[in-house]
C-alpha positions in Angstrom: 106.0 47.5 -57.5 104.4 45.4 -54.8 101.1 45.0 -56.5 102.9 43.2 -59.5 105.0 41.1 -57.5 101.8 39.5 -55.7 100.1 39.6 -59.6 102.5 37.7 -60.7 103.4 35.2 -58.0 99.8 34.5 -57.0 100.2 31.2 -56.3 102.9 31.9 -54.0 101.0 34.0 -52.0 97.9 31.4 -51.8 100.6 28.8 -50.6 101.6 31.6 -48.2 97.9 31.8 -46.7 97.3 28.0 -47.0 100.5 27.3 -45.1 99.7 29.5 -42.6 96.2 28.3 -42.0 97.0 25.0 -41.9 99.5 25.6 -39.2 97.0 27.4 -37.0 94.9 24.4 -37.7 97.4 22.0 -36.5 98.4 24.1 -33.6 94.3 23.7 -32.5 94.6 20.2 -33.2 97.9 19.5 -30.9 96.6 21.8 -28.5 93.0 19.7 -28.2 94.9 16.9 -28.3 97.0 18.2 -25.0 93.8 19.3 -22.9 92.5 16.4 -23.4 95.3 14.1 -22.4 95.0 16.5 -19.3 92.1 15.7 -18.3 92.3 11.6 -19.0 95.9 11.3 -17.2 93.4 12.9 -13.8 90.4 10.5 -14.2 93.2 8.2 -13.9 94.8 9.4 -11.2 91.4 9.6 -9.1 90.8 5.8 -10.2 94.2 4.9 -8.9 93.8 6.7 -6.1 89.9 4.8 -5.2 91.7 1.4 -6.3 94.3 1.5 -3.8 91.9 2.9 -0.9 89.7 -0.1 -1.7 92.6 -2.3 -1.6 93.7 -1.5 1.7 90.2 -1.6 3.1 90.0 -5.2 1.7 93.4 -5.7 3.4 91.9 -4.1 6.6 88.8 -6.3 6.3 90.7 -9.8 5.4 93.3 -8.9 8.9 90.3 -8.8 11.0 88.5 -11.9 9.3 91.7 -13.9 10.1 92.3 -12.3 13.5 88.6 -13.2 14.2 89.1 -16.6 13.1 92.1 -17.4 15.1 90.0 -15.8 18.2 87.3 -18.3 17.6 89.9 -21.3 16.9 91.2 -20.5 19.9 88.3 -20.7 21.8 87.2 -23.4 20.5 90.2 -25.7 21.5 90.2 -23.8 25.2 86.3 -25.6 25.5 88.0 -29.0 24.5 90.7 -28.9 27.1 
C-alpha cells in the first residue's frame, strides 16, 4: 500500500524533499546572516567606544591649551602693568 502511494505521487514526494531542503538552506542562510550581524554590530561598538575616548582626550587636550593660554595672557599683561 505505501509503496504505490509514493509510485504514484512521485512528484509529491520530490516537492516534499525539495521543500524541505530548501528550508534547511534558508535556515543556514538566516542563521549566517545573524552571526554575522553579530559580529559587525561589536566592531561597532569597539569603534564607538575608541571615538568617544579620543573625543574626550581632545576635549582634555583643547581645556589645557586654553587654560594655558589664559596663564600666559595673564602674564603677559601682569609685565605691562
Amino acid at each position: 500500500m505505501p509503496d504505490t502511494f509514493i509510485k504514484n505521487n512521485m512528484s509529491v514526494v520530490i516537492s516534499l524533499f525539495v521543500a524541505v531542503f530548501t528550508a534547511g538552506g534558508i535556515f543556514a542562510e538566516f542563521t549566517a546572516i545573524k552571526t554575522e550581524l553579530t559580529t559587525v554590530h561589536d566592531r561597532l561598538d569597539k569603534k564607538i567606544k575608541v571615538i568617544n575616548d579620543l573625543e574626550d582626550r581632545i576635549l582634555d587636550m583643547e581645556k589645557q591649551l586654553e587654560y594655558e593660554r589664559g596663564f600666559l595672557d595673564a602674564a603677559a599683561k601682569k609685565k605691562k602693568k
